[in-house]
HTML snippet that shows the backbone in 3Dmol.js (N, CA, C, O; Angstrom):
<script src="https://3Dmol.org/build/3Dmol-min.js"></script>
<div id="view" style="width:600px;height:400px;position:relative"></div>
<script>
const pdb = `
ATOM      1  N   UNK A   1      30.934  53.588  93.169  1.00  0.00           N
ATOM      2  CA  UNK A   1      31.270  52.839  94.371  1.00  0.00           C
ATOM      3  C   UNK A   1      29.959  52.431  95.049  1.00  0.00           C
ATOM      4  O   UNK A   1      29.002  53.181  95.240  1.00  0.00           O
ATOM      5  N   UNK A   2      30.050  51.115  95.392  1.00  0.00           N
ATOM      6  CA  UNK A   2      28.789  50.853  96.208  1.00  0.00           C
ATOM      7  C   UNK A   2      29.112  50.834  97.726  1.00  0.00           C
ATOM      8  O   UNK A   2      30.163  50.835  98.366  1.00  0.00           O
ATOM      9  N   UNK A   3      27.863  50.816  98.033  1.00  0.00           N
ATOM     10  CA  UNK A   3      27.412  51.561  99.824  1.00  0.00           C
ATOM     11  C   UNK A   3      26.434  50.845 100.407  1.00  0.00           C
ATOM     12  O   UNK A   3      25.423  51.516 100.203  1.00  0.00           O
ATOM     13  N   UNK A   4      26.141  49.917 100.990  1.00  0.00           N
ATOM     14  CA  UNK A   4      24.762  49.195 101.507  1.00  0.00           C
ATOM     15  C   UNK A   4      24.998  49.888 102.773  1.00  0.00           C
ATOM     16  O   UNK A   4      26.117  49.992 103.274  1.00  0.00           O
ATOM     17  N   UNK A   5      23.881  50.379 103.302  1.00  0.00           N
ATOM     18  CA  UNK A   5      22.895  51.071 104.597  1.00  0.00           C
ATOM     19  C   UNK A   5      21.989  49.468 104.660  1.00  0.00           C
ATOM     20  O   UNK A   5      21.313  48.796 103.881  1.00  0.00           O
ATOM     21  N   UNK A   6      22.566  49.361 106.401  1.00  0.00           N
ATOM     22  CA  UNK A   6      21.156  48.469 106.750  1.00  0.00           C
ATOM     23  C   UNK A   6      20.922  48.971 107.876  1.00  0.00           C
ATOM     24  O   UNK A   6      21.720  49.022 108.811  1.00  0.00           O
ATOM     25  N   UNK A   7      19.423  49.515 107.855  1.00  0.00           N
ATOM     26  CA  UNK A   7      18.594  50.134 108.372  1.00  0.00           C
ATOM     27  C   UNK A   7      17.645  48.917 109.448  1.00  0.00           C
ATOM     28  O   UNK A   7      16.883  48.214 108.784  1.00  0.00           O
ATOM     29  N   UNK A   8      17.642  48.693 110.689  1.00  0.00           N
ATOM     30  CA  UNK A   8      16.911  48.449 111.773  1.00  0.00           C
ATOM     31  C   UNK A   8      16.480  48.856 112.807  1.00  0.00           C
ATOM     32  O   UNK A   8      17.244  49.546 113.482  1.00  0.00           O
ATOM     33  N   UNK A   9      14.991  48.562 113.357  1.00  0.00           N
ATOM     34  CA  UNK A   9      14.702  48.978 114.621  1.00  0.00           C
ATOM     35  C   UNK A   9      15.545  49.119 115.837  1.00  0.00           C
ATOM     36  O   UNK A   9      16.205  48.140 116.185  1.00  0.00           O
ATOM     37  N   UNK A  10      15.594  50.048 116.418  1.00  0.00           N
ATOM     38  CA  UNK A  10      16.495  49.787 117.834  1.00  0.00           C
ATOM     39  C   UNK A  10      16.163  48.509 118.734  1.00  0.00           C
ATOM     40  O   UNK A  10      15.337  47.766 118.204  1.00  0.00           O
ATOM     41  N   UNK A  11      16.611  48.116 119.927  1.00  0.00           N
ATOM     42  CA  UNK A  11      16.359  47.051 120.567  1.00  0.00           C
ATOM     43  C   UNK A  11      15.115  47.812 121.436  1.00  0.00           C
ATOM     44  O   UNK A  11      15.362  48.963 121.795  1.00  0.00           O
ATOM     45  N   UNK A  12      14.021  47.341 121.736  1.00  0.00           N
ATOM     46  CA  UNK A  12      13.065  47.685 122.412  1.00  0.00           C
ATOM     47  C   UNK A  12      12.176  48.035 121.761  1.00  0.00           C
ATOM     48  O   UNK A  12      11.126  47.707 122.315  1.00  0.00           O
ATOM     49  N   UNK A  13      11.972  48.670 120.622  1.00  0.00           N
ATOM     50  CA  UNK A  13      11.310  48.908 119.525  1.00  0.00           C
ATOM     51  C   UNK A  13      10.504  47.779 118.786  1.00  0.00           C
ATOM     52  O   UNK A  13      10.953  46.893 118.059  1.00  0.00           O
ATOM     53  N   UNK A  14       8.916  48.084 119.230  1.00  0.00           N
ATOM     54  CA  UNK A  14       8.098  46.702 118.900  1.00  0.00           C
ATOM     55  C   UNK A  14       8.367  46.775 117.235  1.00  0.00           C
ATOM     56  O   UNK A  14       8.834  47.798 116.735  1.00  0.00           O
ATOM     57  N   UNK A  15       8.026  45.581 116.420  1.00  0.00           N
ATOM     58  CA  UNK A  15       8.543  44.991 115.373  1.00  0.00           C
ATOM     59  C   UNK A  15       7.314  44.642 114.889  1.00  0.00           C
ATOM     60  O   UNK A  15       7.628  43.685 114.182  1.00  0.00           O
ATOM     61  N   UNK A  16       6.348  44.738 114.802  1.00  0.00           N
ATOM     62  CA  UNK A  16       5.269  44.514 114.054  1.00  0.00           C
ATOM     63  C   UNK A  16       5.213  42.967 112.755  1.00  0.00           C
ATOM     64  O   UNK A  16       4.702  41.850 112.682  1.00  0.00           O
ATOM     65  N   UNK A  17       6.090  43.861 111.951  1.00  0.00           N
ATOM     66  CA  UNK A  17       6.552  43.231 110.679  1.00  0.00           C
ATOM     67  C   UNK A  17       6.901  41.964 111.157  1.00  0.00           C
ATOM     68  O   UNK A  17       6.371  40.904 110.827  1.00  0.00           O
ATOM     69  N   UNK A  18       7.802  42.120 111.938  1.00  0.00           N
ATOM     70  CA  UNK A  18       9.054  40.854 112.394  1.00  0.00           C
ATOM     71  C   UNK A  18       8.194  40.113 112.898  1.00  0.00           C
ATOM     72  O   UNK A  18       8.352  38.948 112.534  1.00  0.00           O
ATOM     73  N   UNK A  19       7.101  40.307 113.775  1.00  0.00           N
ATOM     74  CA  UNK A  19       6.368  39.319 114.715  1.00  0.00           C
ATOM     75  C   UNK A  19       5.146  38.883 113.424  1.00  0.00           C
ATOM     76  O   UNK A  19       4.858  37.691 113.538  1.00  0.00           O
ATOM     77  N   UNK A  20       4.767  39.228 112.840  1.00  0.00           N
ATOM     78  CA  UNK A  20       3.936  38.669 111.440  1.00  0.00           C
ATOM     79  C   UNK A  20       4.926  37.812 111.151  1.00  0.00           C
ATOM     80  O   UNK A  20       4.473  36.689 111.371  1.00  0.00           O
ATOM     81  N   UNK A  21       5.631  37.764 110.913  1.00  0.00           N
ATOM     82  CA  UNK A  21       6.782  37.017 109.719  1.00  0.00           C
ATOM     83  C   UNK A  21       6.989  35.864 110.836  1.00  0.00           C
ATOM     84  O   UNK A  21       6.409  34.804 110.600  1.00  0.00           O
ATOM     85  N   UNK A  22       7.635  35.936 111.849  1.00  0.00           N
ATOM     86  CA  UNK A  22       7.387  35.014 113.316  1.00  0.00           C
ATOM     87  C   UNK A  22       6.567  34.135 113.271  1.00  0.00           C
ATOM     88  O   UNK A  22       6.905  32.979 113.013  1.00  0.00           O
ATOM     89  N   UNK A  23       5.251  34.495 113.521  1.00  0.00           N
ATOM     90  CA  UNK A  23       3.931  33.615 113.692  1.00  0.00           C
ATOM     91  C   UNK A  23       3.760  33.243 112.276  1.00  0.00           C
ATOM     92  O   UNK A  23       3.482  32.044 112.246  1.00  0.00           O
ATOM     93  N   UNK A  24       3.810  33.816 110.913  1.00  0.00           N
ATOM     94  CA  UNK A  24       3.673  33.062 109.734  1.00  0.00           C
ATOM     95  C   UNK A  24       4.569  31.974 109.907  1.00  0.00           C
ATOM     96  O   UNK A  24       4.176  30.809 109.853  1.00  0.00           O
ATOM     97  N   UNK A  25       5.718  32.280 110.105  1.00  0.00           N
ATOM     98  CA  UNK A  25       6.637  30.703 109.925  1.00  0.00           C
ATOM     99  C   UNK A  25       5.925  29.461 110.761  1.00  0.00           C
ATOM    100  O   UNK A  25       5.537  28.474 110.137  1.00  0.00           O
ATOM    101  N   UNK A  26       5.771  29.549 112.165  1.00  0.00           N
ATOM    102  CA  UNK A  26       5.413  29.273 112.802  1.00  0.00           C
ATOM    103  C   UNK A  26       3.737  28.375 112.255  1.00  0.00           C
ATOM    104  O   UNK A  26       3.426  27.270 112.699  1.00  0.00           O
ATOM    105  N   UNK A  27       2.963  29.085 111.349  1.00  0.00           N
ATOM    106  CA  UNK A  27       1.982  28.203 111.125  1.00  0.00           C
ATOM    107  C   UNK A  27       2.420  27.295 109.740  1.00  0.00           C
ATOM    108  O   UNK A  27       1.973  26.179 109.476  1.00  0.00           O
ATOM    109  N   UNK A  28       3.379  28.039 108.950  1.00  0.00           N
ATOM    110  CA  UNK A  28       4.137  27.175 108.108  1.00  0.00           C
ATOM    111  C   UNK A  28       5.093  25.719 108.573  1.00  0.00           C
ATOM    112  O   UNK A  28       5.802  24.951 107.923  1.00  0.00           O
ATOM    113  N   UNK A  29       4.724  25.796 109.943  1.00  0.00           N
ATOM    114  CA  UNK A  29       5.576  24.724 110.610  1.00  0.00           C
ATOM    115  C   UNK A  29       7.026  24.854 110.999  1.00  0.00           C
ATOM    116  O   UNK A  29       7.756  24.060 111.592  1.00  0.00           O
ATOM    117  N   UNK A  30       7.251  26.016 110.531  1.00  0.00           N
ATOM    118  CA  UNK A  30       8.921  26.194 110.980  1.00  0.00           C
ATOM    119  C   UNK A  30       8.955  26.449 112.401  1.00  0.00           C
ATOM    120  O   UNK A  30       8.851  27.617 112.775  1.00  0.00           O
ATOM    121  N   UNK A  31       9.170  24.942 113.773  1.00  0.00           N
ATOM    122  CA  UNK A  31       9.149  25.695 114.696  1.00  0.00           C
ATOM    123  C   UNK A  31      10.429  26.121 115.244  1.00  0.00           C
ATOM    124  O   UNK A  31      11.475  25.654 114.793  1.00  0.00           O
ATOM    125  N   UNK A  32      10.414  27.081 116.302  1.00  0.00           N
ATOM    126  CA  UNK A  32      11.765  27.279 117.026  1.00  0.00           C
ATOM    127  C   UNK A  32      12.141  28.602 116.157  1.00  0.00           C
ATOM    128  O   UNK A  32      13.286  28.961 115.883  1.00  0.00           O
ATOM    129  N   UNK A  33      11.124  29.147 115.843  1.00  0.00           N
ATOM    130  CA  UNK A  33      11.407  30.524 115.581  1.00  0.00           C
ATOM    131  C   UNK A  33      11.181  31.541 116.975  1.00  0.00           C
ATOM    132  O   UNK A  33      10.029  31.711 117.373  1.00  0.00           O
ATOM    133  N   UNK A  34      12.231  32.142 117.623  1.00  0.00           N
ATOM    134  CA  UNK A  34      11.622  32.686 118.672  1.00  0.00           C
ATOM    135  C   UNK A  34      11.497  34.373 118.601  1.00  0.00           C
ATOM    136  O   UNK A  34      10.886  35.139 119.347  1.00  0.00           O
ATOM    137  N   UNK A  35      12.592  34.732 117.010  1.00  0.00           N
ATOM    138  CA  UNK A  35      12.198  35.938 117.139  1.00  0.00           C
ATOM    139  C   UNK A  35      12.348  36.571 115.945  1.00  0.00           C
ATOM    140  O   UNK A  35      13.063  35.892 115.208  1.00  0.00           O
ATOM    141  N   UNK A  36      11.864  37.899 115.280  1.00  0.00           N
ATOM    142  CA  UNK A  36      12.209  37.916 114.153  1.00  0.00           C
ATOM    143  C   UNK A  36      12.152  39.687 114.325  1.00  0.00           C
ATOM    144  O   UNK A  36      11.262  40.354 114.853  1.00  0.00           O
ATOM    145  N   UNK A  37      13.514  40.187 113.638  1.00  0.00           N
ATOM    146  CA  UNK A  37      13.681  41.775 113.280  1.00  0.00           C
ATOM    147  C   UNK A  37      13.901  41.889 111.760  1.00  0.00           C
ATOM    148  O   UNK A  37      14.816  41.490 111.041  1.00  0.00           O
ATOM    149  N   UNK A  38      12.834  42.522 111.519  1.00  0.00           N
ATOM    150  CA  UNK A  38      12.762  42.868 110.079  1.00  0.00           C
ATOM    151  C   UNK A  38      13.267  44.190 110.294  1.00  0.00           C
ATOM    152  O   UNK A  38      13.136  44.913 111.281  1.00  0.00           O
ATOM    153  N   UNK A  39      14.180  44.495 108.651  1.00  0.00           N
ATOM    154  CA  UNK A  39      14.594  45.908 108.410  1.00  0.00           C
ATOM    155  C   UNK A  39      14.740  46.320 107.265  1.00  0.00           C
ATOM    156  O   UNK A  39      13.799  45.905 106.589  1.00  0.00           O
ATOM    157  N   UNK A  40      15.644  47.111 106.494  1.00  0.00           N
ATOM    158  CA  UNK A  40      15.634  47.241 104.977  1.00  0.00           C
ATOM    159  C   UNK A  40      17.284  47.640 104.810  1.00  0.00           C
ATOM    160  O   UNK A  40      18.027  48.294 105.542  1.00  0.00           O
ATOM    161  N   UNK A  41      17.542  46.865 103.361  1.00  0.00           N
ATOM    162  CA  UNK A  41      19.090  47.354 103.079  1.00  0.00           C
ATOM    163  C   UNK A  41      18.744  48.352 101.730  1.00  0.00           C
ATOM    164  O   UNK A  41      17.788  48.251 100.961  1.00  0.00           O
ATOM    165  N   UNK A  42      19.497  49.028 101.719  1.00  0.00           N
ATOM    166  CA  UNK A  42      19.678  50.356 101.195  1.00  0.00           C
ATOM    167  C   UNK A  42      21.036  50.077 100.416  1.00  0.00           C
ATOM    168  O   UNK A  42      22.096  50.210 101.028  1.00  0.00           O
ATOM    169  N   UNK A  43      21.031  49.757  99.301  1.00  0.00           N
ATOM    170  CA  UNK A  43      22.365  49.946  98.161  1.00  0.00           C
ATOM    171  C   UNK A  43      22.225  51.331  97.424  1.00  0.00           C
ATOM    172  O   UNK A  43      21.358  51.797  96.685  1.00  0.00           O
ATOM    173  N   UNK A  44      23.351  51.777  97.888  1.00  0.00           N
ATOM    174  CA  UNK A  44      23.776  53.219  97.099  1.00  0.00           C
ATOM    175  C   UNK A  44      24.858  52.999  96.155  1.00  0.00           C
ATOM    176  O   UNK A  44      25.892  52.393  96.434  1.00  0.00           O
ATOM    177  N   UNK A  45      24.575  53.529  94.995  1.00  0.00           N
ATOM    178  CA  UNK A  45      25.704  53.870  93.940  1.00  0.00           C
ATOM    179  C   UNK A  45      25.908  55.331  94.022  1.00  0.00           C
ATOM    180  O   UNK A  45      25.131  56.189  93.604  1.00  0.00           O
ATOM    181  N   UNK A  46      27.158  55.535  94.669  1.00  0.00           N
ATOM    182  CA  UNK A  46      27.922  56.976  94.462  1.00  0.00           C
ATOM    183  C   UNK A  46      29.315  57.172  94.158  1.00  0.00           C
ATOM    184  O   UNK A  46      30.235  56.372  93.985  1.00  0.00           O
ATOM    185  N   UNK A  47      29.256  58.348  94.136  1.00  0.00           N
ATOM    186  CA  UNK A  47      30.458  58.762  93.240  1.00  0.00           C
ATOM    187  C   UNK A  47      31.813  58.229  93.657  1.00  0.00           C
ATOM    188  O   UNK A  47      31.544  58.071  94.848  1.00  0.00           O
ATOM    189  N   UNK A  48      33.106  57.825  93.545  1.00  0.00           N
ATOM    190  CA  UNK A  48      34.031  57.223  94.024  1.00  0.00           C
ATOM    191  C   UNK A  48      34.548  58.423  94.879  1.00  0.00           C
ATOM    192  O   UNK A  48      34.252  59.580  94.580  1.00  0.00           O
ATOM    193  N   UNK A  49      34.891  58.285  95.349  1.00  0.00           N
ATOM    194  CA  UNK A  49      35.491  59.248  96.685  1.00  0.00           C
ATOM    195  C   UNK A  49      34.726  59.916  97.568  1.00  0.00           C
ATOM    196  O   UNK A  49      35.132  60.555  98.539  1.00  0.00           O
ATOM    197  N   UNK A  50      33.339  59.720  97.133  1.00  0.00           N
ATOM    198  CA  UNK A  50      32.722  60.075  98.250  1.00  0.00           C
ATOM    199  C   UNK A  50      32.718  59.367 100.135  1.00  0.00           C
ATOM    200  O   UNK A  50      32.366  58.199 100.298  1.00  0.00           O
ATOM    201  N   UNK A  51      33.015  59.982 101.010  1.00  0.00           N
ATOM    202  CA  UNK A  51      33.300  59.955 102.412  1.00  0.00           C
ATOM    203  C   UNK A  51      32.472  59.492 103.021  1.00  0.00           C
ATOM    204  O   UNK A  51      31.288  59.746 102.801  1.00  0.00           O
ATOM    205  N   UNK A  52      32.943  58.562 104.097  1.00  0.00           N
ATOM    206  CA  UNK A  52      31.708  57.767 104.987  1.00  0.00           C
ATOM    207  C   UNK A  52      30.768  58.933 105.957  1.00  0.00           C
ATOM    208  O   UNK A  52      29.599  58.700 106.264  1.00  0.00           O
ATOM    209  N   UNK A  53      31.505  60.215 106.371  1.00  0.00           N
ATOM    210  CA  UNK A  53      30.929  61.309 106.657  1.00  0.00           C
ATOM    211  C   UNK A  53      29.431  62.078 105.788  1.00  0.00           C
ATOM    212  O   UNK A  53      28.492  62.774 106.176  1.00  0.00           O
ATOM    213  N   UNK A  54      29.801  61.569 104.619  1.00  0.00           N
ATOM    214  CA  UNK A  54      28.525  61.982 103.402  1.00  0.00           C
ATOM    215  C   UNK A  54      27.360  60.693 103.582  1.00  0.00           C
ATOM    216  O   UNK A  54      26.147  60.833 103.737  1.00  0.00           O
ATOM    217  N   UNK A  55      27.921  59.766 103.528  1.00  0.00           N
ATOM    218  CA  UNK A  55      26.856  58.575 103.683  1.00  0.00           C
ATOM    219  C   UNK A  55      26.033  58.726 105.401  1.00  0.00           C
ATOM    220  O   UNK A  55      24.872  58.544 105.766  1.00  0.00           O
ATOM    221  N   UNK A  56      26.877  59.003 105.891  1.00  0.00           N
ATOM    222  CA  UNK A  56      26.503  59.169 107.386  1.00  0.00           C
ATOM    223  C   UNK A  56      25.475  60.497 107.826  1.00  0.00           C
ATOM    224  O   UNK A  56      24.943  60.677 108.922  1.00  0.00           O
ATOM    225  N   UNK A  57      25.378  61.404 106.526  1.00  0.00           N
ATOM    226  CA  UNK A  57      24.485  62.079 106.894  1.00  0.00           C
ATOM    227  C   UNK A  57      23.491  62.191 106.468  1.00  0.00           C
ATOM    228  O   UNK A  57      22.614  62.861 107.013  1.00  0.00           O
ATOM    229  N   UNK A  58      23.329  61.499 105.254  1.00  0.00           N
ATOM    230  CA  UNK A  58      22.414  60.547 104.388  1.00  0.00           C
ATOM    231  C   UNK A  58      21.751  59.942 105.161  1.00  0.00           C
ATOM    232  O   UNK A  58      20.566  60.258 105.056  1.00  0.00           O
ATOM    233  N   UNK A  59      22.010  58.939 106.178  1.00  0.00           N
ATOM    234  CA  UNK A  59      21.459  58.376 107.305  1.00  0.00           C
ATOM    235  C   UNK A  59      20.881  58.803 108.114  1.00  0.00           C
ATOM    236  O   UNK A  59      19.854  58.221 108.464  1.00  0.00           O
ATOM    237  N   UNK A  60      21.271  59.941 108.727  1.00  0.00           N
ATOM    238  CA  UNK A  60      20.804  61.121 109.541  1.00  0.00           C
ATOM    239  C   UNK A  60      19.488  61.523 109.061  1.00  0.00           C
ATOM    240  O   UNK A  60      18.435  61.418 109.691  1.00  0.00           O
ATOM    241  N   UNK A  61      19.671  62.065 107.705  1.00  0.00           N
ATOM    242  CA  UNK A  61      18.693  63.095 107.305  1.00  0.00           C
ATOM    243  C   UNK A  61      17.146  62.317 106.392  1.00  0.00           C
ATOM    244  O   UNK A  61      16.054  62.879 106.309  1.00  0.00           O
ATOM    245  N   UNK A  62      17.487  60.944 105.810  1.00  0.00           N
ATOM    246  CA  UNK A  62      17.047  60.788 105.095  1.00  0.00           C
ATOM    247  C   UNK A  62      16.913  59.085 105.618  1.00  0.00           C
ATOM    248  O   UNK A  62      16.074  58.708 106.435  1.00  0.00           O
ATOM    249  N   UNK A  63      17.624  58.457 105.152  1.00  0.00           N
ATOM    250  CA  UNK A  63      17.429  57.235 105.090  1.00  0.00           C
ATOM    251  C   UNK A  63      16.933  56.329 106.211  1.00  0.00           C
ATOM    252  O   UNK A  63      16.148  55.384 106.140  1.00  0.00           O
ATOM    253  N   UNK A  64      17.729  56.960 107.513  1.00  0.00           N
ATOM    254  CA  UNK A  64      16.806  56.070 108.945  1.00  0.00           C
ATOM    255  C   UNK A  64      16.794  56.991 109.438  1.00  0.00           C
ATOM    256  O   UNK A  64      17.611  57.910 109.491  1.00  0.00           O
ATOM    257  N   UNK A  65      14.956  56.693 110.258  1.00  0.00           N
ATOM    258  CA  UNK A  65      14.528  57.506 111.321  1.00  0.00           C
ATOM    259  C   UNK A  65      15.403  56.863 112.904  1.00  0.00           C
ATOM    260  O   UNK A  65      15.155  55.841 113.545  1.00  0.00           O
ATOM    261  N   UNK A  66      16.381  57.853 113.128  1.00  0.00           N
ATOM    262  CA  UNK A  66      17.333  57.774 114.211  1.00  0.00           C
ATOM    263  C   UNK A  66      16.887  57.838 115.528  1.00  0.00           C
ATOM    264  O   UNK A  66      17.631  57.612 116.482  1.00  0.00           O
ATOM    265  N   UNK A  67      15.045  58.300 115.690  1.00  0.00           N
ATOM    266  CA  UNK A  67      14.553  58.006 116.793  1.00  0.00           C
ATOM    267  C   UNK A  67      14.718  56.698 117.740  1.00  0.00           C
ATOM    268  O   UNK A  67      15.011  56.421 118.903  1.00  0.00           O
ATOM    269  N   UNK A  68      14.251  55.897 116.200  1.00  0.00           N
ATOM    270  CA  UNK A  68      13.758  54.416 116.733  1.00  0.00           C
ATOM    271  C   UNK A  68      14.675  53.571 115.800  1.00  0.00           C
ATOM    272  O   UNK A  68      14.787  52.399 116.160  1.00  0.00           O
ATOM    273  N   UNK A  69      15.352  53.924 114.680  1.00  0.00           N
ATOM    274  CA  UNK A  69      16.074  53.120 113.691  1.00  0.00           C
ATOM    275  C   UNK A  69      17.298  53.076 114.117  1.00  0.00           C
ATOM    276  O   UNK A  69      17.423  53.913 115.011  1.00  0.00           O
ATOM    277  N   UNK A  70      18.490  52.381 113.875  1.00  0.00           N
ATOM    278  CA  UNK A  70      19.628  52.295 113.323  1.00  0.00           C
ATOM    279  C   UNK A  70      19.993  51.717 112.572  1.00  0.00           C
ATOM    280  O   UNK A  70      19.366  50.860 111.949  1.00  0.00           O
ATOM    281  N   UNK A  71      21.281  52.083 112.408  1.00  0.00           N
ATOM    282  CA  UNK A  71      21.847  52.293 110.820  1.00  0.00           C
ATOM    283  C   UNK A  71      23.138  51.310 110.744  1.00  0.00           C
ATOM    284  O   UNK A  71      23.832  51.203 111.755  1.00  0.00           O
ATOM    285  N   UNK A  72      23.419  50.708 109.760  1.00  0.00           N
ATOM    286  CA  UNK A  72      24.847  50.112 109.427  1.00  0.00           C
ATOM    287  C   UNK A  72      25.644  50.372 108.207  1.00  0.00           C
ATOM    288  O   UNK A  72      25.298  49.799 107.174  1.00  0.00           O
ATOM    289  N   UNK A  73      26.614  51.121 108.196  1.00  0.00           N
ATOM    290  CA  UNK A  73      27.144  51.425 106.973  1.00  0.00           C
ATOM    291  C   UNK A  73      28.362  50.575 106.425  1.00  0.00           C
ATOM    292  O   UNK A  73      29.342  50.335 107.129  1.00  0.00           O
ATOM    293  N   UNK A  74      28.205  50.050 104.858  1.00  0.00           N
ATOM    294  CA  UNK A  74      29.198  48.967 104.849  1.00  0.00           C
ATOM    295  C   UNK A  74      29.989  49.181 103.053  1.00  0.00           C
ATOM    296  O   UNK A  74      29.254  49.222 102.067  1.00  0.00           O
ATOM    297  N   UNK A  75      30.746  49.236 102.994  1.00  0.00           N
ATOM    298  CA  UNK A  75      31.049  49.966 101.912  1.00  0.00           C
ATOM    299  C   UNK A  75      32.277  48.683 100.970  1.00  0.00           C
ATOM    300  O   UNK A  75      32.787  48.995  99.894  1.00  0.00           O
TER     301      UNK A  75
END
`;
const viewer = $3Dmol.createViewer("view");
viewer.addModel(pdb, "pdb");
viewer.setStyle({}, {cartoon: {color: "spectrum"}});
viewer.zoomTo();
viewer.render();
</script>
């Protein structure tokens, strides 16, 4: 069974990445870029019956830092 985790910064959380990628477009001429949040998707292959409770702690423990990250689980 597949599982995509998408993993992003919280709101307030400077973006580093995102604002590179921003100003690159931007000298590439793409204007009217005003903002950009970069993050990462996470495809899991697991076992069929495994519980959104198991993926969810996967998230917790491992996959996003819950300080500053959140998480989207989509199955």
């Amino acid at each position: 069974m597949k599982v995509n985790v998408t993993v992003m910064l919280k709101d307030g959380v400077l973006d580093p990445q995102g604002e590179a990628v921003r100003h690159a477009l931007g000298a590439l001429g793409f204007d009217g870029v005003e903002g950009v949040r970069q993050g990462k998707l996470i495809e899991l292959d697991v076992a069929e019956g495994t519980d959104r409770a198991t993926v969810e702690a996967m998230c917790q423990k491992l996959l996003a830092n819950t300080v500053i990250e959140s998480y989207r689980i989509e199955t």
